[in-house]
C-alpha positions in Angstrom: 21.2 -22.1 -4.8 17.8 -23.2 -5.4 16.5 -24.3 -8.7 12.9 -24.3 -10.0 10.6 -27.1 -9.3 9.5 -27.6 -13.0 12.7 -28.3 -14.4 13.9 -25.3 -15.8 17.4 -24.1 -15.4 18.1 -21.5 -12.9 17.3 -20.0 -9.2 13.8 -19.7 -7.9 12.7 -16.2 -7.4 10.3 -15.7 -4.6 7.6 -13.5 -6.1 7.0 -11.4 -2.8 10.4 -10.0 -3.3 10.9 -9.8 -6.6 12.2 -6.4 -7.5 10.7 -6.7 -10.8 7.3 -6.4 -9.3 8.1 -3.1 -7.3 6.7 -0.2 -10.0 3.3 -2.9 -9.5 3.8 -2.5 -5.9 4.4 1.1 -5.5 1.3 2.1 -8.3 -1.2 0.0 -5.9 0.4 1.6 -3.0 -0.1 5.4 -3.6 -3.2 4.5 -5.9 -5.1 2.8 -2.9 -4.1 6.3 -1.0 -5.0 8.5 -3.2 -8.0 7.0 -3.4 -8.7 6.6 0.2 -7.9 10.1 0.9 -10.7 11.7 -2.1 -13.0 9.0 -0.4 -12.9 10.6 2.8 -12.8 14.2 1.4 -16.1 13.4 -0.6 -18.0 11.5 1.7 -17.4 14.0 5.4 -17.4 16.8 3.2 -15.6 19.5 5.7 -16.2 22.7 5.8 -12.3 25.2 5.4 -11.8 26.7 8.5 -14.4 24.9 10.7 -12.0 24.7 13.5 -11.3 21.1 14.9 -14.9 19.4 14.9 -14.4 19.9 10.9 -10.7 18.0 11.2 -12.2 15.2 13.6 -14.2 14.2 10.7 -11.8 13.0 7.7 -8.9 12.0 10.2 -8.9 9.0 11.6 -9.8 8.0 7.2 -6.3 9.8 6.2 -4.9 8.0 9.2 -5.8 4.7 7.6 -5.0 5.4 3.8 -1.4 4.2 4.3 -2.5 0.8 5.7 -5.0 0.1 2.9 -2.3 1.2 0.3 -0.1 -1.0 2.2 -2.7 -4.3 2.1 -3.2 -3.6 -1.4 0.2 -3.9 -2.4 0.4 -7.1 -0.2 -2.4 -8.8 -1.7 -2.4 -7.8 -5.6 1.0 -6.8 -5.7 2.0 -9.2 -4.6 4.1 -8.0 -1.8 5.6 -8.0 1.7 4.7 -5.8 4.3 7.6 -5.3 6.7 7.1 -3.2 10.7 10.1 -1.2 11.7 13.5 -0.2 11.0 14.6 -0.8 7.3 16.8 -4.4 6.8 18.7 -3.2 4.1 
């Protein structure tokens, strides 16, 4: 077991991991995509029913919400991003 570096009593606690930072990390999460996704509503504007030229316009922005609610978690979370199958 690892003890802090200033002296202190106790095991280190890696702040990218540390489950008390998870309600942090999953409010920057779905705020970044909520966000994202009003963004890209308000700015293309698209018209209900306009057939797929209309769904072209907003998609690839949707498409990308998750990754900028992702980034933001990672960098003001602070967090850790982790690709594919869950380690737990």
């Amino acid at each position: 077991m690892a003890t802090a570096t200033n002296g202190t009593a106790g095991p280190m606690i890696n702040r990218r991991i540390d489950p008390a930072l998870d309600r942090r990390r999953l409010i920057l999460f779905f705020a970044g995509l909520i966000v994202l996704y009003v963004g890209v509503l308000l700015i293309t504007r698209p018209v209900l029913g306009g057939g797929e030229a209309e769904l072209e316009k907003f998609v690839v922005g949707v498409m990308l919400a998750p990754t900028v609610g992702a980034i933001l978690a990672c960098v003001f979370g602070p967090g850790l991003i982790r690709f594919g199958m869950p380690s737990w």
